[in-house]
C-alpha positions in Angstrom: -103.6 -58.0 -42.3 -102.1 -54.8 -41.8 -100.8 -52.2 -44.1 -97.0 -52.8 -43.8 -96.3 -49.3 -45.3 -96.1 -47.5 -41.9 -93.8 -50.2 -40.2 -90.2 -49.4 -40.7 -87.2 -51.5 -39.0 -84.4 -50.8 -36.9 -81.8 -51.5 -33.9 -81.4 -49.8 -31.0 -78.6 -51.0 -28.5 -78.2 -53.9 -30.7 -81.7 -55.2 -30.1 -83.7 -55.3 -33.7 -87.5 -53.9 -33.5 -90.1 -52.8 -35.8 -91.6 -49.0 -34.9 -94.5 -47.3 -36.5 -94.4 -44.0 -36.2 -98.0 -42.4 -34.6 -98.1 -38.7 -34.6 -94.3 -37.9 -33.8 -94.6 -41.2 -31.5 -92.3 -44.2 -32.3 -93.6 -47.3 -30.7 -91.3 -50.2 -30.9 -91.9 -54.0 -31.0 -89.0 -56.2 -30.8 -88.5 -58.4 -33.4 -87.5 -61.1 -31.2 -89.9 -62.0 -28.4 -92.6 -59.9 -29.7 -92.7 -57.5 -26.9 -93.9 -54.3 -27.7 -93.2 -51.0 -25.2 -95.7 -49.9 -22.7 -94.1 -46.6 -22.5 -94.7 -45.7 -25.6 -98.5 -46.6 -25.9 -98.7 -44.4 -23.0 -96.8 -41.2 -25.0 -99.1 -42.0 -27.8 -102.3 -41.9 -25.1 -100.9 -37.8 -24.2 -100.0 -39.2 -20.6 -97.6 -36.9 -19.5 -94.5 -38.5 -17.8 -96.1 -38.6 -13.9 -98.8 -39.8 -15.2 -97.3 -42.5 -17.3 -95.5 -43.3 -14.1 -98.3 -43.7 -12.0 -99.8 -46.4 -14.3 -96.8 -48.2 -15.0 -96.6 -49.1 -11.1 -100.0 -49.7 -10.2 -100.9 -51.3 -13.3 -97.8 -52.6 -15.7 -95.4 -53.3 -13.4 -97.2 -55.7 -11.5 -97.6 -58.1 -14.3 -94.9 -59.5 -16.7 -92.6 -57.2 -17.6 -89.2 -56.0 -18.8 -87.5 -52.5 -17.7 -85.5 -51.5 -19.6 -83.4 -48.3 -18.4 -80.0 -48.1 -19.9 -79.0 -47.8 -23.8 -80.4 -46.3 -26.7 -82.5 -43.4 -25.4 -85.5 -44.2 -27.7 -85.6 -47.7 -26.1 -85.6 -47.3 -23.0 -89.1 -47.7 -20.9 -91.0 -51.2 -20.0 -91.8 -54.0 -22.5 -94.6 -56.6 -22.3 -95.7 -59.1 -24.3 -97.8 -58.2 -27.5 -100.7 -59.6 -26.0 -100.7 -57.2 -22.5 -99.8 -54.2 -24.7 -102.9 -54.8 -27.1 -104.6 -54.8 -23.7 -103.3 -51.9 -22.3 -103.8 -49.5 -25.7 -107.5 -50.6 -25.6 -108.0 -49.5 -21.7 -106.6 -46.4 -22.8 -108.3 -45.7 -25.9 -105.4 -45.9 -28.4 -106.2 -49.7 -29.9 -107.3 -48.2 -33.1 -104.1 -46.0 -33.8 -101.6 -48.5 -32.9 -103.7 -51.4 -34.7 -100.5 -51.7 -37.4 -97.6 -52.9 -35.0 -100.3 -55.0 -33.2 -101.6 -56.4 -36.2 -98.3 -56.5 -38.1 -97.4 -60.4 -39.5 -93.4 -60.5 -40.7 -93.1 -61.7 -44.1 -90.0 -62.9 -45.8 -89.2 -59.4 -47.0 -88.0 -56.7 -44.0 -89.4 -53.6 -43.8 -87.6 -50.6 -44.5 -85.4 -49.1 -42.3 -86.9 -46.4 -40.0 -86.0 -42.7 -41.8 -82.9 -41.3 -39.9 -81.5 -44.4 -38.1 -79.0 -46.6 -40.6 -76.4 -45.3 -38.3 -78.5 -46.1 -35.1 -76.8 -49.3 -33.9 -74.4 -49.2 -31.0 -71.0 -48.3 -31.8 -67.8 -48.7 -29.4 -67.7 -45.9 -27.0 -65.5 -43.6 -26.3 -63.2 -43.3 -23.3 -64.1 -39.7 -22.1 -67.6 -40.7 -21.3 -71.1 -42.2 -22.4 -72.5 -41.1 -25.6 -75.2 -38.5 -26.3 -77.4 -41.3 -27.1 -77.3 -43.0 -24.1 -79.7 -40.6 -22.4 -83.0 -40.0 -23.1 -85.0 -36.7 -22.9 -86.8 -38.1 -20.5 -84.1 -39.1 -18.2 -82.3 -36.1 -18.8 -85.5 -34.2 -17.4 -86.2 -36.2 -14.6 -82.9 -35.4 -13.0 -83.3 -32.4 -14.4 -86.2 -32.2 -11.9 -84.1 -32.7 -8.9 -81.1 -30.8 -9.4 -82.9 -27.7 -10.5 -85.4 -25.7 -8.3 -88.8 -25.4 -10.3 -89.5 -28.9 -10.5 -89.8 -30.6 -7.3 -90.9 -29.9 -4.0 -88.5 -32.7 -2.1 -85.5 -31.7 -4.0 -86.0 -28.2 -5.3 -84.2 -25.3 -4.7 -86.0 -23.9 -2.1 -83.9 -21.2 -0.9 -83.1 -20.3 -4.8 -86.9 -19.7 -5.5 -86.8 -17.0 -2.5 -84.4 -15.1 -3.9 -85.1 -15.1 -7.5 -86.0 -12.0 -9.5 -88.4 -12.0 -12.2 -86.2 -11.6 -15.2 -84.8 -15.3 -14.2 -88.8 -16.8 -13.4 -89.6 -15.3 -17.1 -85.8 -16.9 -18.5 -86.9 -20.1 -17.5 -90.3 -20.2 -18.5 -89.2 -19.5 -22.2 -86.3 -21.6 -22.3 -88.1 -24.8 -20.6 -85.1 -27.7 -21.1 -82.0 -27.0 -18.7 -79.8 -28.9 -21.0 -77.4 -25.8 -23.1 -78.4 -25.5 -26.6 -75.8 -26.1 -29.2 -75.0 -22.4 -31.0 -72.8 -22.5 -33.6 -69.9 -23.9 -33.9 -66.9 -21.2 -33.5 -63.6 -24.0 -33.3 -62.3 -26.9 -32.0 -61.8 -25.9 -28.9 -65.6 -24.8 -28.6 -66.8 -27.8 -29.9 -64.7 -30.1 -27.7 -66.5 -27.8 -24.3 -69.8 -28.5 -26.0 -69.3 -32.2 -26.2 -67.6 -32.6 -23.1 -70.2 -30.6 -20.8 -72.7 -33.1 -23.0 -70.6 -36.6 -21.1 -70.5 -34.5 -18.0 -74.2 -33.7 -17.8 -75.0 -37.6 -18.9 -72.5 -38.8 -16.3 -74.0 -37.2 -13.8 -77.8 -38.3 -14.7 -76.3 -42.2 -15.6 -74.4 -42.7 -12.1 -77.6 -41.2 -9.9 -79.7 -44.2 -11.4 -76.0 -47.0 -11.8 -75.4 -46.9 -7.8 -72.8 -47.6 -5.9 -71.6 -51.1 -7.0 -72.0 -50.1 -10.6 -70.4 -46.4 -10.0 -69.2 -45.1 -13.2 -65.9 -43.2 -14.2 -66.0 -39.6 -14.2 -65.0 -38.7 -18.1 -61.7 -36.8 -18.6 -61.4 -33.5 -20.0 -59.9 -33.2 -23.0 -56.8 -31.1 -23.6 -57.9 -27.2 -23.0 -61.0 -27.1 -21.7 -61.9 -24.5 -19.6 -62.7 -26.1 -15.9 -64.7 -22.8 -14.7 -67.3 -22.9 -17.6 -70.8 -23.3 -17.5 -72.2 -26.4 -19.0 -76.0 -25.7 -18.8 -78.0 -22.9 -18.8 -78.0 -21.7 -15.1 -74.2 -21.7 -15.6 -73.5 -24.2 -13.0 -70.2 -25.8 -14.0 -69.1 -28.8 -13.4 -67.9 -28.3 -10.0 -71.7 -27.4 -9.1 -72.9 -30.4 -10.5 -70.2 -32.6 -8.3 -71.2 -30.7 -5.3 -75.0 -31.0 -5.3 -74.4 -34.6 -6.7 -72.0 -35.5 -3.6 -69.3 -36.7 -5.9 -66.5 -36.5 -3.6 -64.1 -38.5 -6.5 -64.9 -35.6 -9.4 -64.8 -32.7 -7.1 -61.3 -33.7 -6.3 -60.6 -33.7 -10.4 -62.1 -30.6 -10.8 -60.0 -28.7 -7.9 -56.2 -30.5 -9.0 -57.4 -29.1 -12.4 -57.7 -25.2 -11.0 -61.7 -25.5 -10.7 -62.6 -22.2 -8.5 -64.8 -23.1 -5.8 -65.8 -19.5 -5.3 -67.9 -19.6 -8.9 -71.1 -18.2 -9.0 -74.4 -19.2 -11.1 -76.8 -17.3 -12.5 -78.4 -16.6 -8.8 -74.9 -16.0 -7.5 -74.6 -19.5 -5.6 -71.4 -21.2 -5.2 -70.9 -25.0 -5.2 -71.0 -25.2 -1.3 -74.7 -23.5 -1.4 -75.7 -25.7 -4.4 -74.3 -28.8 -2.2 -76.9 -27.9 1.2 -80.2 -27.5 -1.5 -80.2 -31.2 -2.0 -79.9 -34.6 0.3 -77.1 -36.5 -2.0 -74.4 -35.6 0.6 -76.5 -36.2 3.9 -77.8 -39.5 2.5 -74.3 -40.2 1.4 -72.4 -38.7 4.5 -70.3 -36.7 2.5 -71.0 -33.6 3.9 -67.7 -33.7 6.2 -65.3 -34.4 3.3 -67.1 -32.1 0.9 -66.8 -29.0 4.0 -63.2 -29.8 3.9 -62.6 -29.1 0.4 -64.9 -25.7 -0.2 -64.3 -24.9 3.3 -62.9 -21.3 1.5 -66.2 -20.8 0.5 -68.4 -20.8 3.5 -68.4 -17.3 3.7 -69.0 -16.3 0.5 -73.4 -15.1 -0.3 -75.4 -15.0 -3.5 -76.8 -12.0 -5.2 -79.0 -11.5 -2.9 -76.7 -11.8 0.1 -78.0 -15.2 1.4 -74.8 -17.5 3.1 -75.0 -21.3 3.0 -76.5 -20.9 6.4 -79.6 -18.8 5.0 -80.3 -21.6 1.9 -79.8 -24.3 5.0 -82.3 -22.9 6.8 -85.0 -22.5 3.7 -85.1 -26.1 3.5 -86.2 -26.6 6.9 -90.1 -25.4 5.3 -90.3 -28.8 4.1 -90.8 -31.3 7.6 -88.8 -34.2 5.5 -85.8 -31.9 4.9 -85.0 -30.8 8.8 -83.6 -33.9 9.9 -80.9 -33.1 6.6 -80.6 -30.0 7.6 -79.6 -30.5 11.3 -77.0 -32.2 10.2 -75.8 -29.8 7.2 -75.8 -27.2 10.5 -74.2 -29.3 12.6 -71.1 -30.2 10.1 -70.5 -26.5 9.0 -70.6 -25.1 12.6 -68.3 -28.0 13.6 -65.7 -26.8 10.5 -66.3 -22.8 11.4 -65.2 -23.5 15.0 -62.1 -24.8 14.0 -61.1 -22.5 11.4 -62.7 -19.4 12.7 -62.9 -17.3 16.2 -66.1 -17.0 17.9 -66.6 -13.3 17.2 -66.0 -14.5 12.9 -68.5 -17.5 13.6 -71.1 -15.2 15.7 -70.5 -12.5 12.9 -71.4 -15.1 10.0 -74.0 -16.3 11.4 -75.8 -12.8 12.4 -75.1 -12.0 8.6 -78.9 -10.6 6.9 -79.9 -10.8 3.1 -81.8 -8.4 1.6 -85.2 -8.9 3.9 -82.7 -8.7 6.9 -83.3 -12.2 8.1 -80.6 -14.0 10.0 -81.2 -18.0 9.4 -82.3 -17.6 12.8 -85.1 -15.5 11.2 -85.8 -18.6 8.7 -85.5 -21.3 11.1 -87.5 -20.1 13.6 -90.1 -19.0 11.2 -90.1 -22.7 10.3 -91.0 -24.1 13.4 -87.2 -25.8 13.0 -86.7 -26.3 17.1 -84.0 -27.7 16.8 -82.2 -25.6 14.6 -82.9 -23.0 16.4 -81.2 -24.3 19.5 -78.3 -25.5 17.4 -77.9 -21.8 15.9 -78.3 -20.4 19.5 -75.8 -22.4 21.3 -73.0 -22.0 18.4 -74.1 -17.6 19.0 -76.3 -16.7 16.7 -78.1 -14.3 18.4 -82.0 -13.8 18.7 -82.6 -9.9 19.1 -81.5 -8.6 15.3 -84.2 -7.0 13.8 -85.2 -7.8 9.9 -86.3 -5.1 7.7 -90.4 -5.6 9.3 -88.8 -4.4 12.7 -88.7 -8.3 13.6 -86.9 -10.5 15.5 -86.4 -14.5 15.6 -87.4 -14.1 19.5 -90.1 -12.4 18.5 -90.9 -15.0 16.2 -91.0 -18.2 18.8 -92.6 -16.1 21.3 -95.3 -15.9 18.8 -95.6 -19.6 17.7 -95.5 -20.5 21.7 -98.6 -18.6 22.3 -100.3 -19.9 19.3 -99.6 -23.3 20.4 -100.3 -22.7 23.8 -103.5 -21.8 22.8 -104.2 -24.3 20.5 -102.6 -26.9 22.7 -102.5 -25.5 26.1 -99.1 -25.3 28.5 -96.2 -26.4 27.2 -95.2 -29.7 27.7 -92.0 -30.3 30.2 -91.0 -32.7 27.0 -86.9 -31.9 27.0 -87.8 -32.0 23.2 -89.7 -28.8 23.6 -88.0 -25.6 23.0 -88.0 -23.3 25.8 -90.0 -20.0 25.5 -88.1 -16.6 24.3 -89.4 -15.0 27.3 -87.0 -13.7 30.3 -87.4 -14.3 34.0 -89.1 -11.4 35.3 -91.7 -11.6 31.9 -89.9 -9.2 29.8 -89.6 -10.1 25.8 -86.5 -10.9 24.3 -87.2 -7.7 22.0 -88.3 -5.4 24.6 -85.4 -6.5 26.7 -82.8 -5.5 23.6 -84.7 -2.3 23.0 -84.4 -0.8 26.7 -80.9 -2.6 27.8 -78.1 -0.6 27.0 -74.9 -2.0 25.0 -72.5 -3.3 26.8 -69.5 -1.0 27.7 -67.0 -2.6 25.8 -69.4 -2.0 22.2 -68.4 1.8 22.6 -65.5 2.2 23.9 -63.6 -0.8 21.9 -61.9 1.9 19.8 -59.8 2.8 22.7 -58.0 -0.5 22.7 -55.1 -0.6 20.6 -54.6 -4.1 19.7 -56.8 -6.2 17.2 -57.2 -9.1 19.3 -58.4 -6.5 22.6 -61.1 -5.2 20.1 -62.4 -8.3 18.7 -62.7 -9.3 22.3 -64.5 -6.1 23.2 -67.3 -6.1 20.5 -67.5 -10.1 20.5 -67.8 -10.2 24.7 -70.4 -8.2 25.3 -73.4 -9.7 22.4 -72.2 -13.3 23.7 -72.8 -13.0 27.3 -76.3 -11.1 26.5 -77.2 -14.4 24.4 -76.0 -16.9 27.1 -77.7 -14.8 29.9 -81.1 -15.3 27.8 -79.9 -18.6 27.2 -80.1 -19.7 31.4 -83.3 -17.5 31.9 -84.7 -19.3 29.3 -83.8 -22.6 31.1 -84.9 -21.6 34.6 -88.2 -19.9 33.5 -88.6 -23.9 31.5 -87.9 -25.6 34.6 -90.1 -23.3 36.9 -93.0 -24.2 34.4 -92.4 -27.5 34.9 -92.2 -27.4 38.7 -95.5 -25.2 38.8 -96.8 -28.2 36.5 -95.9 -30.8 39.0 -97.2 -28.8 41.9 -100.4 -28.7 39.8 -100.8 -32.4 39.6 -99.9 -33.2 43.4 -102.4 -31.0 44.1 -105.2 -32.7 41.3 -104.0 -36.0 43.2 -105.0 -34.9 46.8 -108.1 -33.5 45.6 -108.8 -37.3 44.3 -107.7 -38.6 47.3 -109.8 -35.8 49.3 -112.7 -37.1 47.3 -112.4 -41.3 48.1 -111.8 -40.5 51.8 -115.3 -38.9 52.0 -117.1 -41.6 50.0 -115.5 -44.2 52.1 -117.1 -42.0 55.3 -120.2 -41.7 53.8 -120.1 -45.7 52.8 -119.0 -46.0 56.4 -121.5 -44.5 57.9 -124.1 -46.1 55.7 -123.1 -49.4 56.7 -123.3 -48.9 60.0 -126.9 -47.8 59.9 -128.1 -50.5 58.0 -126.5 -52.9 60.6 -127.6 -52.0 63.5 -130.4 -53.6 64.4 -130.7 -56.0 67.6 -131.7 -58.6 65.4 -128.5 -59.4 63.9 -126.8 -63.0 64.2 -123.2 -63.4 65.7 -122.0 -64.6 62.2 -123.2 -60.9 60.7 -122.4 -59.2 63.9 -118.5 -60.7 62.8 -119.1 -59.7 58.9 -119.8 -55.9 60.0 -116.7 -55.4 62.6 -114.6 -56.9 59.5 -116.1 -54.2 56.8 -115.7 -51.6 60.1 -112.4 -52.2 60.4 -111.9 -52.4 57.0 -113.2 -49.1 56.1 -111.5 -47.4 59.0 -108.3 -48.7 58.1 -108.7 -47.1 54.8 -110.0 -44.1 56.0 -107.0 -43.8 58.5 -104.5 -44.2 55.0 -106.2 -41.8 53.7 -105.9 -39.0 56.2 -102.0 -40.0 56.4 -102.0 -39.6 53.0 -103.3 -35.6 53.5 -101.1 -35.4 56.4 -98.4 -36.3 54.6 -98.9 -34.2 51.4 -99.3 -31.3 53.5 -96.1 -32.0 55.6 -94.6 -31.8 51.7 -96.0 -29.0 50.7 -95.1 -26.8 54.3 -91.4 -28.4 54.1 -90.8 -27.2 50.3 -92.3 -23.8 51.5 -90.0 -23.6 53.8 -86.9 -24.5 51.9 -87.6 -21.8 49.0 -88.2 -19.4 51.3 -84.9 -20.4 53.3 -82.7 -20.9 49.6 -84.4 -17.3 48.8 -82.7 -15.7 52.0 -79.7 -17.5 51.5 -79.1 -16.0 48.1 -79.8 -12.6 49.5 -77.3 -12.9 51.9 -75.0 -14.3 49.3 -75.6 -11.3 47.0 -74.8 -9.0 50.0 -71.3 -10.6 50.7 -73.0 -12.9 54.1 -72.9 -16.2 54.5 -76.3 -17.9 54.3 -77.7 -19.0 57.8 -76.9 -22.9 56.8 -79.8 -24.2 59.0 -78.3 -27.5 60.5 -74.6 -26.9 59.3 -73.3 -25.9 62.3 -74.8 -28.3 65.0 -72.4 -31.3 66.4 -73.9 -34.6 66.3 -75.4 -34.8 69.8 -78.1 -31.9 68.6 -78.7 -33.1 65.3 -79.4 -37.0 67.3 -81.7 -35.1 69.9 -83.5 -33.2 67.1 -84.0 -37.1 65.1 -85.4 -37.9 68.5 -88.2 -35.2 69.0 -88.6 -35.5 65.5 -89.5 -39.1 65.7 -91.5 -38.5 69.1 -93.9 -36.0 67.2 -94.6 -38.6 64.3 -95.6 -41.1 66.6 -98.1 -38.5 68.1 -99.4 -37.1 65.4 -100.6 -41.0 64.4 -101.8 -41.2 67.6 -103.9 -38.4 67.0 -104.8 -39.4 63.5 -106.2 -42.8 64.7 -108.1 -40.7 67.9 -109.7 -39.1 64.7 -110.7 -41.8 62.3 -112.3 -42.9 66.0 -114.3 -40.3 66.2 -115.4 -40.0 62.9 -116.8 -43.9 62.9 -118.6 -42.6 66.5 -120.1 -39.7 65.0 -124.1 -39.6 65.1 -124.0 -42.4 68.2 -123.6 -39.3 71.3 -125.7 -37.3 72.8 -127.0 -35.8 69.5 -127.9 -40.0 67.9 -129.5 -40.3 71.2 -131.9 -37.0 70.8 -132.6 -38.2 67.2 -134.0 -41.4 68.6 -136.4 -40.0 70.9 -137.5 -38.0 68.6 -138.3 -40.5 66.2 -139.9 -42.5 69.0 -142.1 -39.7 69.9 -143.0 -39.0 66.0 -143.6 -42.8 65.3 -145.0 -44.0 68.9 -143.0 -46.7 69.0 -140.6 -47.2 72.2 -136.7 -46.1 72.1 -134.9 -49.1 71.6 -137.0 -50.1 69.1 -136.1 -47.2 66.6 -133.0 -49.0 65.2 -135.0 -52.1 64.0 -137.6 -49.7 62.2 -134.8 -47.9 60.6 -134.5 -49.6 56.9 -138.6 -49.7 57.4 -138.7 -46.1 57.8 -136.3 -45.1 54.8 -138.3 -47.6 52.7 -141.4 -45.8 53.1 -139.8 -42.5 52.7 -137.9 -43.4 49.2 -141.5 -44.8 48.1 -143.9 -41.6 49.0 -141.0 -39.3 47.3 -141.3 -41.8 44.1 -145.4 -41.5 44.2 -145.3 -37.8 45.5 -147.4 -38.4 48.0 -147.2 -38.4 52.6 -146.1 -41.1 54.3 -149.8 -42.2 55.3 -149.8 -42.5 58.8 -146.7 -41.0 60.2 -147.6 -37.8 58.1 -145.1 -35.5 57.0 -142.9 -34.9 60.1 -142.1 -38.7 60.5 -140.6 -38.0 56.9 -138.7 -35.1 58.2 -137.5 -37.1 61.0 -136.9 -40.0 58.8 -134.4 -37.5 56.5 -132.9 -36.7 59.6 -132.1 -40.5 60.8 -130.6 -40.8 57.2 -128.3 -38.0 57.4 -127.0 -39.2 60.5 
């Protein structure tokens, strides 16, 4: 039996264990059921806490098991029976430390109690919020992990870690934990912050795991505490924590109590900004009701002059985050266009931190499509330059031809985005470097009035963006026209193709029927596969014929759309081809026009004629008595000797050799016979 000195009793959450202490590690067994905690064999294996996660789920959790998540912090984790655990410590090389509790028979005598926890049994809580001990350091840094921005990828601050400076990287590296350290106690009223930023910081971490149908209420302040002060290190208050949590219920506490929604952290972010780095309110749809509240925020920047738009569009460099990010977009510029005029909007969302990007800039440097088109159509515009003499067109004209050449022309997909490019091939750049600014951007200080100037400076940038706007469509839609045009032309060239194989088949057929020899029943067979094959090869050519009409018609159109628009540009009326004919012309035109179809058929069956007579005129007739002469055999009997003659032919050119007694120009003539 075990040494019972290192076993020590005590309850947790009003649930008795034993614990033995292993090198700082408590490891509890329940007095109970005998379950002992899986969790804590892995701490005492040195698994940190993804690691200890990873094996709970692929190999714990699968089994028998209790998780236990709430209460004492110490007791929290996942219990198995005795039996599993002693399993689990040997897989993972521990057996031999934790031999005591596994080993450990109760006697009639308790153990002592564990040093430092007489007092550790639940007591009645209080009304302002859960205890201290209800959360865990582990909990406390696993949301610590997603509502700060070194921790996690998914839920980090991405747009903080841009535009942090190294005196804050170094601050956090020293300090490590994000929960405030306690300093000495000054007063009351001190002490009363201290513990009350304590409930607020486990509320929030208790009612992220409770969900919704076991929500939590908020803790109340108690009387004088200061609504605007930090309650961790970052100096996020609690107002920050509300926001990027999408409490909508606290948020509304914290404003009736005078919270400022204008307070800044340690990177100068506000509550709004803190709100857009996380998913809470787009996964909760709150993003509506929280816009309405800090709405007088959505202006305001951080310390290194980035709005809510820039930190919106830093998350778009994660593919998981855009979908959230479209709708954060979507919801501000919905709020902006009803508070704001489109000159304050357009002037917002210009705005440039310290590298002089636009979120434009961001966005497009994301690959964000979408975004990008939602920025453009609310007037952000595509031509500022950042401080590396950049700009966002500039940027998507460069991912287009790196795609293009990875992937080849763009596809007519509505999904993709149209190229930056202008109609007559001019960049978007270029074209804001050598057009002038519009009148009204220098002489807007002749006008008086505010509302004349705002006009003035706002008219003249907004129709330069929604001019590029409709190049960019029609120079989208001529690509894909040009792209269509491309594939009726791949589809003639097909059809170009199976006409001349049906010829040559054609042909071929004929030749090896016609010998004198044939019965009336194969005689029959043949004129079917004839008629056959120049029926096809008559759908065919009206298939050519009819593409070509296509093409020549759509010609003609342009070119008569092109005139008209010339003529419309020059203040004349276009020619309207057909508008001005009564209904006796246009009837007699139908008429010709349905005469000439029915020759032109005409003229394509008189064709497909032909072509199945070619090789049986005058020149068929030559070849024959040629062949008779070559062979010595009389005219008429050429035909039969036909498949004779092509046998012996494909057999010398197999053995290299002459054709024996023909010689070489029976061959010749034999090629010839073929090719007819």
């Amino acid at each position: 039996m075990a040494s019972n000195e290192a076993i020590y009793s005590a309850t947790y959450s009003n649930v008795p264990v034993y614990e033995f202490n292993v090198e700082g590690n408590h490891v509890m067994r329940r007095r109970q059921d005998d379950w002992i905690n899986a969790t804590h064999i892995l701490k005492v294996a040195d698994y940190d806490k993804p690691a200890r996660t990873r094996i709970l789920e692929r190999e714990v959790q699968k089994g028998v098991h209790e998780k236990v998540q709430g209460g004492y912090g110490k007791y929290q984790g996942t219990w198995i029976p005795l039996s599993e655990g002693r399993l689990l410590a040997e897989r993972n090389g521990v057996l031999a430390k934790l031999l005591p509790i596994f080993d450990f028979r109760p006697g009639p005598v308790s153990p002592p109690q564990a040093p430092k926890h007489h007092t550790a049994a639940s007591t009645k809580e209080l009304k302002q919020g859960p205890p201290m001990s209800q959360i865990s350091e582990d909990q406390y840094d696993n949301i610590s992990a997603q509502l700060n921005d070194d921790d996690s990828i998914e839920n980090s601050t991405v747009a903080s870690a841009s535009y942090m400076d190294e005196d804050d990287v170094l601050y956090r590296q020293k300090t490590g934990s994000r929960k405030r350290k306690r300093g000495p106690e000054v007063n009351f009223y001190e002490q009363q912050h201290t513990l009350y930023a304590d409930s607020l910081l486990d509320y929030f971490m208790l009612s992220s795991e409770a969900g919704e149908p076991y929500r939590l209420d908020p803790p109340q302040p108690p009387e004088g505490f200061q609504i605007n002060r930090a309650i961790d290190d970052q100096e996020h208050t609690g107002l920050h924590w509300g926001a990027a949590m999408g409490d909508i219920e606290i948020i509304r506490m914290f404003i009736s109590l005078g919270a400022n929604i204008h307070v800044p952290n340690v990177r100068g972010e506000t509550p709004l900004i803190r709100a857009v780095l996380f998913t809470n309110n787009y996964e909760k749809e709150t993003m509506p009701k929280l816009t309405s509240i800090l709405q007088g925020s959505i202006n305001d920047t951080d310390k290194f002059r980035a709005t809510v738009f820039h930190h919106i569009a830093m998350t778009t460099k994660s593919s998981s985050r855009k979908k959230c990010a479209r709708y954060y977009f979507q919801v501000l510029l919905n709020k902006l266009s009803d508070i704001s005029t489109p000159y304050e909007m357009s002037k917002l969302l210009n705005s440039q931190d310290n590298h002089g990007d636009t979120a434009l800039h961001i966005v497009a440097r994301h690959g964000a499509r979408k975004c990008v088109r939602l920025l453009i159509g609310a007037g952000a515009g595509g031509d500022i330059l950042n401080r590396n003499d950049e700009s966002a067109n500039q940027i998507m004209q460069r991912q287009i031809s790196q795609r293009h050449e990875k992937f080849g022309p763009a596809s007519s997909s509505p999904l993709a985005p149209p190229p930056p490019v202008l109609v007559n091939g001019t960049s978007a750049a270029d074209a804001s470097q050598t057009t002038e600014k519009p009148l009204a951007l220098a002489n807007s200080s002749c006008y008086t009035t505010q509302s004349a100037q705002s006009f003035s400076t706002a008219f003249g940038p907004m129709v330069l963006d929604k001019g590029l706007q409709i190049s960019l469509a029609l120079e989208n839609e001529i690509q894909e026209k040009d792209a269509d045009l491309a594939e009726a032309i791949r589809l003639g060239e097909i059809a170009d193709a199976e006409r001349d194989a049906v010829r040559q088949a054609t042909l071929k057929l004929m030749v090896e029927n016609s010998t004198e020899h044939e019965s009336e029943e194969d005689t029959g067979f043949v004129a079917v596969q004839a008629e056959q094959w120049r029926a096809q090869n008559e759908s065919f050519l009206e298939q050519e014929q009819h593409r070509n009409l296509h093409q020549e018609i759509r010609a003609r159109e342009e070119d008569l759309a092109r005139r008209n628009a010339g003529q419309m540009m020059n203040g004349v009326d276009g020619d309207g081809s057909g508008g001005g004919r009564n209904d006796g012309e246009k009837l007699e035109v139908a008429h010709a026009l349905v005469r000439e179809q029915e020759r032109r058929r005409e003229l394509s069956r008189m064709v497909v004629e032909a072509q199945a007579d070619a090789g049986m005129g005058e020149r068929g007739e030559a070849y024959r008595r040629l062949v008779a002469g070559s062979v010595g055999v009389q005219e008429e009997d050429v035909a039969a000797m036909v498949p004779e003659l092509l046998e012996e032919l494909e057999m010398s050119r197999a053995e290299g050799v002459g054709l024996g007694r023909m010689g070489a120009g029976a061959g010749i003539v034999s090629g010839r016979v073929l090719a007819v």
